[in-house]
Residue frames as a rotation matrix with the C-alpha (Angstrom) as fourth column:
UNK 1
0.297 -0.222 0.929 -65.76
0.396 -0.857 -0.331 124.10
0.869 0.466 -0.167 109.69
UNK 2
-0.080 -0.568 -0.819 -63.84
0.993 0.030 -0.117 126.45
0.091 -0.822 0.561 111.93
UNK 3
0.633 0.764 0.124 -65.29
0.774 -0.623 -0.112 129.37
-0.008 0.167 -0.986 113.31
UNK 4
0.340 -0.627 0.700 -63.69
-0.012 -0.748 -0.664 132.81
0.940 0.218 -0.262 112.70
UNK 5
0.712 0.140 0.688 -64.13
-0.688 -0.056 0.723 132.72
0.140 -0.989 0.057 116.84
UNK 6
0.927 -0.282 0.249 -62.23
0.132 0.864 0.487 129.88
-0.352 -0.418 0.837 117.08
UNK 7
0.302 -0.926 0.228 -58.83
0.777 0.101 -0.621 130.87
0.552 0.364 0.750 114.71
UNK 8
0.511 0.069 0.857 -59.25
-0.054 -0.992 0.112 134.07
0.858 -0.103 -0.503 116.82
UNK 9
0.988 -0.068 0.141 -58.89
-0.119 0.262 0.958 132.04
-0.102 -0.963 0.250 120.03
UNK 10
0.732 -0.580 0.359 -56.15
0.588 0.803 0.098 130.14
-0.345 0.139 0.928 118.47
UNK 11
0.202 -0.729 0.654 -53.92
0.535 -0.478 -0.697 133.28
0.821 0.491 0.293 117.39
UNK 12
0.718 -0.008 0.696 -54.75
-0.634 -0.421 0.649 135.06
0.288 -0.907 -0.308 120.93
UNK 13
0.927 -0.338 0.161 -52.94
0.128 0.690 0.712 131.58
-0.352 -0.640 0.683 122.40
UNK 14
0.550 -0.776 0.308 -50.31
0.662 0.181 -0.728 131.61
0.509 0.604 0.613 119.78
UNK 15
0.320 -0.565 0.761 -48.98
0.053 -0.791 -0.609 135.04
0.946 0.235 -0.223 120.28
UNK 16
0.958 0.247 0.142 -48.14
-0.200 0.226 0.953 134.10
0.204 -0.942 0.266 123.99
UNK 17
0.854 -0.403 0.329 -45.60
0.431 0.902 -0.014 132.45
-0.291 0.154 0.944 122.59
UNK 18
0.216 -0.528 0.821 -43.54
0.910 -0.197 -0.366 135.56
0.355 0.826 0.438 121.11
UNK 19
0.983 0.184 -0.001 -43.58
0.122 -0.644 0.755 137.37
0.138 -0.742 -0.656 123.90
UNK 20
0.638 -0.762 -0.111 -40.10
-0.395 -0.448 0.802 138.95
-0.661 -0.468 -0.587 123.83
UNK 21
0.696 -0.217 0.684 -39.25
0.417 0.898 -0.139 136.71
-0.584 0.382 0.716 121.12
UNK 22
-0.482 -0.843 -0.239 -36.35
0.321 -0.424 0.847 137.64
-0.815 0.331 0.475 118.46
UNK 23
-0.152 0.546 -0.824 -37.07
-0.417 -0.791 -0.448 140.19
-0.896 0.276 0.348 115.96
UNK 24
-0.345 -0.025 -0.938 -36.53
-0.936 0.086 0.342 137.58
0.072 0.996 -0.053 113.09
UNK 25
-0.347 0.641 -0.685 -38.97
0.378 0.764 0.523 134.95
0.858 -0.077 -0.507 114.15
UNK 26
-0.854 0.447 -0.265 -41.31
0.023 -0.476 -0.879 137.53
-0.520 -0.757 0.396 115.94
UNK 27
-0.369 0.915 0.161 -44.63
0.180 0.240 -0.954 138.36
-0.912 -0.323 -0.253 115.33
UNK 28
0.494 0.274 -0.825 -44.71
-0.705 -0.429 -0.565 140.03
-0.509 0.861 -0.019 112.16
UNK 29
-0.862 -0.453 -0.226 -42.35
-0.506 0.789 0.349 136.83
0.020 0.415 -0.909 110.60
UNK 30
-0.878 0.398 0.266 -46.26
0.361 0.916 -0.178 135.00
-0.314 -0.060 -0.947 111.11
UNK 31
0.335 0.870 -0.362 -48.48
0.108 -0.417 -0.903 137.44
-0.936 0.263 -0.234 110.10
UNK 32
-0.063 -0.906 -0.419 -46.38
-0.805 -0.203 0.558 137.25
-0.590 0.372 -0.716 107.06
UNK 33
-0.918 -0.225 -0.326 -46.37
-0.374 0.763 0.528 133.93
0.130 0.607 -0.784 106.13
UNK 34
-0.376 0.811 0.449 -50.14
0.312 0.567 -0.762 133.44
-0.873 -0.146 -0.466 106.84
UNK 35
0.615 0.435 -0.658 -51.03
-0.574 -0.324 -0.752 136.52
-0.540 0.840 0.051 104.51
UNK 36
-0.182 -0.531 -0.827 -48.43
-0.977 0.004 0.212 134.51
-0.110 0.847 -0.520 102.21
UNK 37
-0.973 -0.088 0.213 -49.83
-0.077 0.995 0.060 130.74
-0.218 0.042 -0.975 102.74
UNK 38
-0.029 0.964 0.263 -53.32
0.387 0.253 -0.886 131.84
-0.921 0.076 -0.381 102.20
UNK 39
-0.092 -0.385 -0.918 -51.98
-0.758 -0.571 0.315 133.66
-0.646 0.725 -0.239 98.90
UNK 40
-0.747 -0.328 -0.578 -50.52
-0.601 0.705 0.377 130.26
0.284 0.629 -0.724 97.56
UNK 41
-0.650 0.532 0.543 -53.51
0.180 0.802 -0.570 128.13
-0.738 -0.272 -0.617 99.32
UNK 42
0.213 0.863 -0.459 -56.30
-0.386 -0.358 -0.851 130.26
-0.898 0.358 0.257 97.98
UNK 43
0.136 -0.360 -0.923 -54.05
-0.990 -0.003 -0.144 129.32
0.049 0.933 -0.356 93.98
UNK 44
-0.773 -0.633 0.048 -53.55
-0.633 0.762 -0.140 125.80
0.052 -0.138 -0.989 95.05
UNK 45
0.135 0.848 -0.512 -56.78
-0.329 0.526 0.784 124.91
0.935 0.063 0.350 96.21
UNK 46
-0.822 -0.494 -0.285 -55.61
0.057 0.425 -0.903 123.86
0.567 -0.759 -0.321 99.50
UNK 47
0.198 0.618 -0.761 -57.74
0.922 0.147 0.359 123.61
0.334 -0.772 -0.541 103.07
UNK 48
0.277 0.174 0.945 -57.94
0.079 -0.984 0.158 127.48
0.958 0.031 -0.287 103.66
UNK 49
0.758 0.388 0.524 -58.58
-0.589 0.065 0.805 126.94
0.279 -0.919 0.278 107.32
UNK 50
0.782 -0.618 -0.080 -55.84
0.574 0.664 0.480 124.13
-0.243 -0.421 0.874 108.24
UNK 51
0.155 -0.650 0.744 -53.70
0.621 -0.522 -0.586 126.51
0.769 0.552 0.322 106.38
UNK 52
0.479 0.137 0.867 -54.23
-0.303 -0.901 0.310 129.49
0.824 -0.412 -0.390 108.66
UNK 53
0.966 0.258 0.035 -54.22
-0.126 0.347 0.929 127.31
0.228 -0.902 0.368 111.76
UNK 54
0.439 -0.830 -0.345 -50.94
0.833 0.519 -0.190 125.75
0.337 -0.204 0.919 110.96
UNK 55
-0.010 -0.891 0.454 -49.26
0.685 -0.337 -0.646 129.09
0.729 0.304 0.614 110.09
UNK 56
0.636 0.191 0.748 -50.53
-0.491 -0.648 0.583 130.66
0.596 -0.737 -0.318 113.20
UNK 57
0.867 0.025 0.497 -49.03
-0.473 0.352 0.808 127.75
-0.155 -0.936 0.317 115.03
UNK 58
0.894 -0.412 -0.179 -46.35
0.077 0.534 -0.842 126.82
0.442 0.739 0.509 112.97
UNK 59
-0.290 -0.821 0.492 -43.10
0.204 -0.555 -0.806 128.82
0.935 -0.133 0.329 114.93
UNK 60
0.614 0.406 0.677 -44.21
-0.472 -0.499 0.727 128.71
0.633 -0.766 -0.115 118.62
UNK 61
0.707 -0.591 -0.389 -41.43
0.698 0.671 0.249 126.30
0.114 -0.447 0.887 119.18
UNK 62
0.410 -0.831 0.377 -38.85
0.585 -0.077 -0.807 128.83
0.700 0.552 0.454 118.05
UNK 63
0.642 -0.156 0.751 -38.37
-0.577 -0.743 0.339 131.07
0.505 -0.651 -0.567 121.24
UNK 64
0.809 -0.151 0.569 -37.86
-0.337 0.674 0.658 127.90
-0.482 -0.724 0.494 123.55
UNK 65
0.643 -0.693 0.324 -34.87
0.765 0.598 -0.240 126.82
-0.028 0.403 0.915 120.55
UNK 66
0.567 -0.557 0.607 -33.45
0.028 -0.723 -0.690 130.01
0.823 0.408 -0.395 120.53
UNK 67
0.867 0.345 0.359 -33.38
-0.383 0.001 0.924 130.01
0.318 -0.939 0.133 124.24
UNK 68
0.609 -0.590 0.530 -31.37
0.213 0.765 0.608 126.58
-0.764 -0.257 0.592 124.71
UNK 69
0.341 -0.317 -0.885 -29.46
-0.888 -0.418 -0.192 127.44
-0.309 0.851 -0.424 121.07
UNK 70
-0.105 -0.329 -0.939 -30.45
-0.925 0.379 -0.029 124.58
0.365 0.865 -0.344 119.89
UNK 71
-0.536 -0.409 -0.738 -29.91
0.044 0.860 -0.508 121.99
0.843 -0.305 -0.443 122.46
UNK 72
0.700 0.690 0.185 -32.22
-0.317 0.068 0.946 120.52
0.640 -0.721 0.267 125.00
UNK 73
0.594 -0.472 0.651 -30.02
-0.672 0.153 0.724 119.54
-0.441 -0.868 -0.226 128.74
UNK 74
0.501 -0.449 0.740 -29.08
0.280 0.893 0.352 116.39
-0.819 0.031 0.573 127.73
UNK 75
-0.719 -0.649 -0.247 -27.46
-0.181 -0.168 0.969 117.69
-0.671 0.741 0.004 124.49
UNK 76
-0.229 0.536 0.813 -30.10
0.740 0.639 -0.212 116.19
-0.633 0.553 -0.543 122.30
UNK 77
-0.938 -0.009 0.346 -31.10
0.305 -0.495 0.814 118.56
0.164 0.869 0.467 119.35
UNK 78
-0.348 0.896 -0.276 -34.15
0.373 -0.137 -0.918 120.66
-0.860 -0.423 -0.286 120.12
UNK 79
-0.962 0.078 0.263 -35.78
0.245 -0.190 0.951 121.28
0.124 0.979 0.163 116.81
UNK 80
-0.873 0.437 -0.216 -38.48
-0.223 -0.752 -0.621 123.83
-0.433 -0.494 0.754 116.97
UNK 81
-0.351 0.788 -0.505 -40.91
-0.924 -0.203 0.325 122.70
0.154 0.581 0.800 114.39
UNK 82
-0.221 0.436 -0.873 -41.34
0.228 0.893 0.388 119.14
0.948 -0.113 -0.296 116.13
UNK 83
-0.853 0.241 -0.462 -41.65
0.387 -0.301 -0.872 120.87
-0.349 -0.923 0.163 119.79
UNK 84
-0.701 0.701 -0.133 -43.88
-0.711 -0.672 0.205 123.45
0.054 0.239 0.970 118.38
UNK 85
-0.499 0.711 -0.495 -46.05
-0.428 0.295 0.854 120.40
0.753 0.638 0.157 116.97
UNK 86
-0.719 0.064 -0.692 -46.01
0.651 0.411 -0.638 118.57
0.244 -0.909 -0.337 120.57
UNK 87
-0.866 0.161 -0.474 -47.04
0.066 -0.902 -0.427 122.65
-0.497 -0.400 0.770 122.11
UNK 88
-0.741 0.638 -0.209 -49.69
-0.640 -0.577 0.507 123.13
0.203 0.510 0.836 119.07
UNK 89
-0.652 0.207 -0.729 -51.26
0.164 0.978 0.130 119.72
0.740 -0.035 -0.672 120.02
UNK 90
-0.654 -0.328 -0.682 -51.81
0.743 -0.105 -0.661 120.77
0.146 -0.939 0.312 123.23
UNK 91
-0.888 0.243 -0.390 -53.40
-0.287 -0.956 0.057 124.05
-0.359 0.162 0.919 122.23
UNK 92
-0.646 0.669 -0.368 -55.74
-0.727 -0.391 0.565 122.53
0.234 0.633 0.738 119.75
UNK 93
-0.763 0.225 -0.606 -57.29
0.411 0.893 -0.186 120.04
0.499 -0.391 -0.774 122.10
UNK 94
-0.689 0.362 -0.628 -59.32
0.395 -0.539 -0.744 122.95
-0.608 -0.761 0.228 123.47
UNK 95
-0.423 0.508 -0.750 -60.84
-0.665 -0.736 -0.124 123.19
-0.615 0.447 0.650 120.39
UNK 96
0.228 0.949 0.217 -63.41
-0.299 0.281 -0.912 121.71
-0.926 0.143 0.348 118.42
UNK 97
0.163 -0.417 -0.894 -61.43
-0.970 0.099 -0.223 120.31
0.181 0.903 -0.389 114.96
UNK 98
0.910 0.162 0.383 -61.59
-0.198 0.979 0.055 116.92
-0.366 -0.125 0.922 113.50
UNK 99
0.538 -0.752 0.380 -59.26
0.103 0.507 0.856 114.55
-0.836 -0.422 0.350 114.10
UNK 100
0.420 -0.517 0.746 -57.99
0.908 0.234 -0.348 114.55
0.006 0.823 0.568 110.21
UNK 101
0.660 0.217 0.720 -57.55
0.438 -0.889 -0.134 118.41
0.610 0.404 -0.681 110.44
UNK 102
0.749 -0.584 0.312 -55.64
-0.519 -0.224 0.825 118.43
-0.412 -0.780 -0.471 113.49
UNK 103
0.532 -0.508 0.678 -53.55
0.568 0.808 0.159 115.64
-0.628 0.300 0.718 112.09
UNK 104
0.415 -0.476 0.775 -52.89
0.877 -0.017 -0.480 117.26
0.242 0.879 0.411 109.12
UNK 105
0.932 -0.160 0.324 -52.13
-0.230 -0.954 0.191 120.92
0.279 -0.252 -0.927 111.14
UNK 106
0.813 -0.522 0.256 -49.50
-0.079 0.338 0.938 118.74
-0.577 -0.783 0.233 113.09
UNK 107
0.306 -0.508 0.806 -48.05
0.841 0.541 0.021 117.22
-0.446 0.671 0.592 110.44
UNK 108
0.702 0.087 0.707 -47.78
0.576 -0.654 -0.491 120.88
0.419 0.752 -0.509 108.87
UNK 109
0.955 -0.188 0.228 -46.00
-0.283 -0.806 0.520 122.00
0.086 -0.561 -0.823 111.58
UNK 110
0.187 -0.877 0.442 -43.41
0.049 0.457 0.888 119.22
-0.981 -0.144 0.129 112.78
UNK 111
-0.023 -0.678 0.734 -42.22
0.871 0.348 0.348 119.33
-0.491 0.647 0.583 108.50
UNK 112
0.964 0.143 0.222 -42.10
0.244 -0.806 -0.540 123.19
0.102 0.575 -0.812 107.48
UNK 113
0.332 -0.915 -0.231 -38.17
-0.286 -0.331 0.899 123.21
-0.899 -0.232 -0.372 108.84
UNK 114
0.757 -0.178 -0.629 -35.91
-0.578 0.266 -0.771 123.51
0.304 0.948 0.099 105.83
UNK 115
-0.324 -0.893 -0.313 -33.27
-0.733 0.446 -0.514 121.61
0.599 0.063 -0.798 107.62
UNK 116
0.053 0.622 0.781 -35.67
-0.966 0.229 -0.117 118.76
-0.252 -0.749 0.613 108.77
UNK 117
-0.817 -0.140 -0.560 -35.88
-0.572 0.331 0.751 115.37
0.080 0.933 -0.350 107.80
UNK 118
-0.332 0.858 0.393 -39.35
0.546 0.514 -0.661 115.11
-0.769 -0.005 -0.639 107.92
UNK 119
-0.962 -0.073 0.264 -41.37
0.269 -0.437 0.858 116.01
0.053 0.896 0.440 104.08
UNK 120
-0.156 0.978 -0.135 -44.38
-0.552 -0.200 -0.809 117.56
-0.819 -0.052 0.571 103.85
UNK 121
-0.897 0.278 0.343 -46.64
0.439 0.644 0.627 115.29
-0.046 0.713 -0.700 102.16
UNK 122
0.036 0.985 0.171 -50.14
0.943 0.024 -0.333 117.04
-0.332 0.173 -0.927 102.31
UNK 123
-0.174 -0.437 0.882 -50.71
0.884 -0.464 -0.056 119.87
0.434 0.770 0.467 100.37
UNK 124
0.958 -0.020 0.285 -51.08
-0.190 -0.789 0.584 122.24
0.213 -0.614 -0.760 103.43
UNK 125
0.766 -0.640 -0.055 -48.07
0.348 0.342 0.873 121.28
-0.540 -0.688 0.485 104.39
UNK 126
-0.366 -0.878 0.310 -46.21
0.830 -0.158 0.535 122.30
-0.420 0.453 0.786 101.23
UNK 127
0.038 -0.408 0.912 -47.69
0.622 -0.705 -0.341 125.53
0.782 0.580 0.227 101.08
UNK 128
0.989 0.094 0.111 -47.04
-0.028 -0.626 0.780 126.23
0.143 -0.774 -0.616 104.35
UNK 129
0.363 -0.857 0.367 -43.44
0.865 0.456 0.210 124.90
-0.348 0.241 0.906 103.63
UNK 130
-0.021 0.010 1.000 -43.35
0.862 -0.506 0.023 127.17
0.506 0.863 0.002 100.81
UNK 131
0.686 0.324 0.652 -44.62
0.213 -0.946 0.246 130.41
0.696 -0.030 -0.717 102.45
UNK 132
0.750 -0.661 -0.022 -41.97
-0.021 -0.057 0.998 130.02
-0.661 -0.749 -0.056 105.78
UNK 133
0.307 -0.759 0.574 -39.49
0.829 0.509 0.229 129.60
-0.466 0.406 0.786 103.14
UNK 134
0.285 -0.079 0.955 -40.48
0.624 -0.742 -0.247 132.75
0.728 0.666 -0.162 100.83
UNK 135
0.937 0.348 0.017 -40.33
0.237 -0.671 0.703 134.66
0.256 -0.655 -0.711 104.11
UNK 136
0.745 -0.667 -0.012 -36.88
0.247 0.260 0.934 133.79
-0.620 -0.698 0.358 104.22
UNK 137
-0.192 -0.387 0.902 -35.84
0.905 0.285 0.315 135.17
-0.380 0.877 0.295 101.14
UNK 138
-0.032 0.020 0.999 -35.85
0.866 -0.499 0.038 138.34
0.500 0.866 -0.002 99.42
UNK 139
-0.204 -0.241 0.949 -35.94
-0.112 -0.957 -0.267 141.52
0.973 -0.161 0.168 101.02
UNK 140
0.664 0.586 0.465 -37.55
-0.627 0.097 0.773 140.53
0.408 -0.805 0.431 103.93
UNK 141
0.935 -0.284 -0.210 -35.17
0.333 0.909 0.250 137.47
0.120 -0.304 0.945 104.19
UNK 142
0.208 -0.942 0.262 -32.33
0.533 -0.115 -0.838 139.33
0.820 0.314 0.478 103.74
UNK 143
-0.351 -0.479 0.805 -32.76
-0.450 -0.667 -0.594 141.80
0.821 -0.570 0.018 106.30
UNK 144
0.748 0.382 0.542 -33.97
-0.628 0.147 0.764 138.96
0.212 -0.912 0.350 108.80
UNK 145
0.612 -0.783 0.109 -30.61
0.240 0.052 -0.969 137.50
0.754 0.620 0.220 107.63
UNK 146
-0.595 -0.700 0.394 -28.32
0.066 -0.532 -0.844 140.36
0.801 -0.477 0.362 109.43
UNK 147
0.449 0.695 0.562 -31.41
-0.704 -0.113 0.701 140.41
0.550 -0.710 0.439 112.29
UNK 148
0.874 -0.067 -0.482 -30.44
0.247 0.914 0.321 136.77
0.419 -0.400 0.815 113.16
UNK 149
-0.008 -0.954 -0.300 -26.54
0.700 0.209 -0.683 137.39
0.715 -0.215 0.666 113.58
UNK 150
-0.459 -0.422 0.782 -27.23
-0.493 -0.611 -0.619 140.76
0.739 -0.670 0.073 115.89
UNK 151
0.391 0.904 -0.170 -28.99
-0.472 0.356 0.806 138.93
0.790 -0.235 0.566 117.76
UNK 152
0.973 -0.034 -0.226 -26.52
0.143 0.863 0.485 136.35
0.179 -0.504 0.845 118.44
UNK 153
0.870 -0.300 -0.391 -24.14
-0.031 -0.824 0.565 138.97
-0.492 -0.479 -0.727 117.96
UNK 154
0.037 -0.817 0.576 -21.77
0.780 0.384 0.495 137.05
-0.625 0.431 0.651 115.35
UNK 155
-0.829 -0.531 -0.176 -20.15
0.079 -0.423 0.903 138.82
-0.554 0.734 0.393 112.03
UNK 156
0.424 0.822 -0.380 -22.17
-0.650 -0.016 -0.760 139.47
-0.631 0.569 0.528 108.87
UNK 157
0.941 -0.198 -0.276 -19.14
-0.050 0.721 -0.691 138.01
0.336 0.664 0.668 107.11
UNK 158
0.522 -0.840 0.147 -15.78
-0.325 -0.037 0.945 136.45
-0.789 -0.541 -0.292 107.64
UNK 159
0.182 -0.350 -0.919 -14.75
-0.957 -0.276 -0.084 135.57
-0.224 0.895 -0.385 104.05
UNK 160
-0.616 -0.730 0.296 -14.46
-0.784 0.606 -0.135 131.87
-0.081 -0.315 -0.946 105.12
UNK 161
-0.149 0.538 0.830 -17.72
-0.765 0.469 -0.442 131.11
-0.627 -0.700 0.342 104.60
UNK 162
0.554 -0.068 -0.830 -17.28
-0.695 0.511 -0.506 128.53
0.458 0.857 0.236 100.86
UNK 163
-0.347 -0.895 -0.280 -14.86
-0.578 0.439 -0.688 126.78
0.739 -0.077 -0.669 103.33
UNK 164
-0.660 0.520 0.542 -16.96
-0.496 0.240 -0.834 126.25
-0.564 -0.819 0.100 106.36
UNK 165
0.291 0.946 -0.141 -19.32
-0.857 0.193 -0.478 124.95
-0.425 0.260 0.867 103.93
UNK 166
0.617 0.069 -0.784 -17.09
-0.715 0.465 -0.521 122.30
0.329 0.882 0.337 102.75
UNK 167
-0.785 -0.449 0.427 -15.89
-0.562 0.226 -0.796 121.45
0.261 -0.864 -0.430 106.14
UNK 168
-0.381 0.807 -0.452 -19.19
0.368 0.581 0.726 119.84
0.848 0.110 -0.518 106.65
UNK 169
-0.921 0.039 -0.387 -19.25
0.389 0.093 -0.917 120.93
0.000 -0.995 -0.101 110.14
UNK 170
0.286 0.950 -0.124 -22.62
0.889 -0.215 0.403 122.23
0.357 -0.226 -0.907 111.86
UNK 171
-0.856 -0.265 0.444 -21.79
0.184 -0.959 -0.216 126.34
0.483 -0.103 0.870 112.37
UNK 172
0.133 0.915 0.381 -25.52
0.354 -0.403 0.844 126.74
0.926 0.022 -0.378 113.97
UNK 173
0.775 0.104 0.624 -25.84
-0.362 -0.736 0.572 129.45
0.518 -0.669 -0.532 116.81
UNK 174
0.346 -0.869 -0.355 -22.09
0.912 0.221 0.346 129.09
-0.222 -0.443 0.869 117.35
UNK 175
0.187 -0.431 -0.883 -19.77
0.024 -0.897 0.442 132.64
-0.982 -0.103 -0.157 116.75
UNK 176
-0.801 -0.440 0.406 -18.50
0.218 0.417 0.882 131.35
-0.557 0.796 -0.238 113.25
UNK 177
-0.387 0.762 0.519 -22.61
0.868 0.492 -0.075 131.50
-0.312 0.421 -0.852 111.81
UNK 178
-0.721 -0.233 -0.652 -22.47
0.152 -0.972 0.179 134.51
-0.676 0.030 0.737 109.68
UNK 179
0.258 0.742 -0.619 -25.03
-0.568 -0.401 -0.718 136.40
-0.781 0.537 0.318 107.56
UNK 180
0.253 0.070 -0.965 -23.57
-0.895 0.395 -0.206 135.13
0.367 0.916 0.162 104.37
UNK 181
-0.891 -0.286 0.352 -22.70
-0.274 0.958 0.086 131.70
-0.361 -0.020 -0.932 105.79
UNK 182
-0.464 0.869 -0.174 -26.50
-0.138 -0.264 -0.955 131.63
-0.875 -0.419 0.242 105.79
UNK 183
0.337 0.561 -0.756 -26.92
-0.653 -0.439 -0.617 132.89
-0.678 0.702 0.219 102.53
UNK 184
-0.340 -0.734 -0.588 -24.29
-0.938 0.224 0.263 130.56
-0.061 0.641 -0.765 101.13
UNK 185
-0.998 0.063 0.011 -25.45
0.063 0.998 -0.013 126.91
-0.012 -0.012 -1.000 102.76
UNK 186
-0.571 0.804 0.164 -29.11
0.442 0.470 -0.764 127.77
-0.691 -0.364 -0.624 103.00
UNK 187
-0.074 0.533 -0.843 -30.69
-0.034 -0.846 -0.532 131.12
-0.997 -0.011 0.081 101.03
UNK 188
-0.279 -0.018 -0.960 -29.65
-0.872 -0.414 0.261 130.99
-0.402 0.910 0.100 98.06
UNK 189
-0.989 -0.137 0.056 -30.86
-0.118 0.957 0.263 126.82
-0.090 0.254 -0.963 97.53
UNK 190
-0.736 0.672 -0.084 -33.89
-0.014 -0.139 -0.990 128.05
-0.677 -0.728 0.111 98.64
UNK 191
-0.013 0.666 -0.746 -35.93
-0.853 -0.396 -0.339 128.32
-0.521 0.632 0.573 95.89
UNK 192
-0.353 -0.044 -0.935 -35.06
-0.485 0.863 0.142 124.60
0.800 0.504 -0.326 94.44
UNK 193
-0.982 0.131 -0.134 -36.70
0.187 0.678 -0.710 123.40
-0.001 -0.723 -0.691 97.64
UNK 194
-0.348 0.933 -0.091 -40.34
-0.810 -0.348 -0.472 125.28
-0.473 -0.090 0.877 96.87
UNK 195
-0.854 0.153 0.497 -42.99
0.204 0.978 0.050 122.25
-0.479 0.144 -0.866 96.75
UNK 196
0.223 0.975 -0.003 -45.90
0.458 -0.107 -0.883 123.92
-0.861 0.196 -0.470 95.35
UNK 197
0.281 -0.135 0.950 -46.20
0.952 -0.089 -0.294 125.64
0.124 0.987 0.103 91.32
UNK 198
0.572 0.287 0.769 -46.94
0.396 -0.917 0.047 129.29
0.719 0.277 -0.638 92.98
UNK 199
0.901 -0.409 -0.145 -44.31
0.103 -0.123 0.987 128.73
-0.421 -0.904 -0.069 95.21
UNK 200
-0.258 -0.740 0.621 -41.66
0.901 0.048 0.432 128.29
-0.349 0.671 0.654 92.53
UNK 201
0.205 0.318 0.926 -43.38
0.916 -0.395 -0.067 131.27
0.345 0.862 -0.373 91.01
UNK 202
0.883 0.456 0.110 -42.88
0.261 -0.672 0.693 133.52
0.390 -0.583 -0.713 93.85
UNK 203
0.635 -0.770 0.064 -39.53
0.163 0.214 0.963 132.45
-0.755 -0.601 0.261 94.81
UNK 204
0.232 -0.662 0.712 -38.15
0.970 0.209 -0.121 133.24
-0.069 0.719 0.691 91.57
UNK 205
0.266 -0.480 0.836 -37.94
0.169 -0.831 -0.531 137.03
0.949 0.282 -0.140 91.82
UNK 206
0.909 -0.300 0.290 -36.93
-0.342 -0.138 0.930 136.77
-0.239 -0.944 -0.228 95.71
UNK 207
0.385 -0.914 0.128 -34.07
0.815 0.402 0.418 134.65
-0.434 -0.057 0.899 94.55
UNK 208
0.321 -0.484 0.814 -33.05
0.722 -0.432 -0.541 136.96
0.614 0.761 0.211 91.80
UNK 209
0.654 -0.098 0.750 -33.06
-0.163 -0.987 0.013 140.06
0.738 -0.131 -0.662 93.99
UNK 210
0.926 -0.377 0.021 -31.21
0.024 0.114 0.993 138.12
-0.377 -0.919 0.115 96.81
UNK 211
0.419 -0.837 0.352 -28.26
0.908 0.395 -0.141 136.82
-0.021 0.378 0.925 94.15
UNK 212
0.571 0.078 0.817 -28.13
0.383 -0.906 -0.181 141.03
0.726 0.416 -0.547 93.33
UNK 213
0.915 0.069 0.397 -27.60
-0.226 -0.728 0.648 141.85
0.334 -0.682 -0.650 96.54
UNK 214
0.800 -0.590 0.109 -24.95
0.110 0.323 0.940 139.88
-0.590 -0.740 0.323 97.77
UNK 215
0.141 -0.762 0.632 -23.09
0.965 -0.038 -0.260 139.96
0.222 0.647 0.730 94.76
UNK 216
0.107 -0.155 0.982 -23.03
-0.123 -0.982 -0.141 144.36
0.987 -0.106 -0.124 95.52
UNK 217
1.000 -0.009 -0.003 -22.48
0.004 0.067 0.998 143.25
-0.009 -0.998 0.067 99.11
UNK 218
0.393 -0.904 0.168 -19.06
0.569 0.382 0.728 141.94
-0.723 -0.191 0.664 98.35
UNK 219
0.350 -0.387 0.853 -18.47
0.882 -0.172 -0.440 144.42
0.317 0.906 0.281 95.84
UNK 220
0.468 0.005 0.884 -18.43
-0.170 -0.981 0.095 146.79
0.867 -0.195 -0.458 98.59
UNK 221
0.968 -0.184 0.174 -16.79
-0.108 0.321 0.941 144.69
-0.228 -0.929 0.291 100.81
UNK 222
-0.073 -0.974 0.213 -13.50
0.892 0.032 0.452 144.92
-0.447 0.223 0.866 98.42
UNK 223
-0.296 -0.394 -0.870 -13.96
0.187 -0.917 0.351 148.54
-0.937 -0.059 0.345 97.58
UNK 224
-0.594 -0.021 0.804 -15.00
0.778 0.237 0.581 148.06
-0.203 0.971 -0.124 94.08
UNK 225
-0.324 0.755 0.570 -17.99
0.561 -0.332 0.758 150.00
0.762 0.566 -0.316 94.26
């Protein structure tokens, strides 16, 4: 068991990490998806506790990818949720958690990216999957959505984005990576990727309200309405 002392220690370390971080994968984007992975753990049956841990530690890569957008010196792909796991490693060596538990925290981290191609196989893992997903979705997702692009300062839309998607190309943290590109290659799929029952359950009225919106986005983006 893991003491309350000890996840305390382990969120104190975390938040180190988010120090200045962007406003759509800042603190409140993890306090979030714990209160939502213990939600779906607590309905799942899951490891309470490996839960928490993960989703405390799950996104401490993501400053250090925003940083480099994307790319470590050499060019190589920096991919935040397999740093992160390296970084959380690291962290939870200072603490008292058996080896299977760490193992399975790791493993929870390096495969919650939806554009990863590692799967979550344990069942912390897919509802920690699950919750980083829901977060990304419905209201909350929507307006972290138009967060991301001021950020990086791009359009919300350019009307181009059904094309860019069938261009195959990669559009990440380039000028071209608009709100609805977003919504088009990733948001709205989002819900056919949920690995858990109460994750499908949860994701079904986020999707709906997202499909709403955009569809009155672009109705007001040609005057209609």
């Amino acid at each position: 068991m893991v003491s309350k002392k000890q996840i305390d220690e382990i969120e104190r370390k975390a938040k180190e990490y988010f120090d200045g971080a962007s406003v759509c994968h800042d603190w409140s984007h993890i306090e979030r998806v714990r209160s939502l992975a213990l939600s779906i753990g607590e309905k799942e049956k899951a490891n309470l506790q490996v839960i928490e841990i993960a989703s405390l530690l799950h996104d401490i890569g993501r400053k250090a990818e925003f940083a480099c957008k994307g790319k470590k010196e050499d060019g190589v792909k920096f991919c935040h949720s397999i740093e992160g796991a390296k970084e959380a490693k690291k962290i939870l060596c200072d603490f008292d958690i058996d080896e299977k538990s760490v193992n399975n925290i790791l493993h929870c981290i390096s495969s919650h990216r939806f554009r990863n191609e590692e799967i979550p196989e344990t069942l912390e893992a897919k509802v920690l999957f699950d919750a980083d997903k829901l977060d990304s979705i419905g209201a909350v997702g929507i307006a972290r959505d138009f967060v991301f692009v001021g950020h990086f300062e791009t359009a919300m839309y350019t009307g181009n984005e059904k094309a860019q998607i069938e261009s195959g190309k990669n559009y990440d943290f380039t000028q071209e990576d608009t709100a609805v590109l977003e919504y088009e290659k990733k948001l709205k799929h989002v819900k056919d990727r949920m690995q858990t029952k109460t994750g499908k359950k949860y994701a079904q009225g986020r999707h709906e309200f997202m499909v709403k919106f955009f569809e009155r986005f672009w109705d007001e983006v040609i005057g209609v309405k």
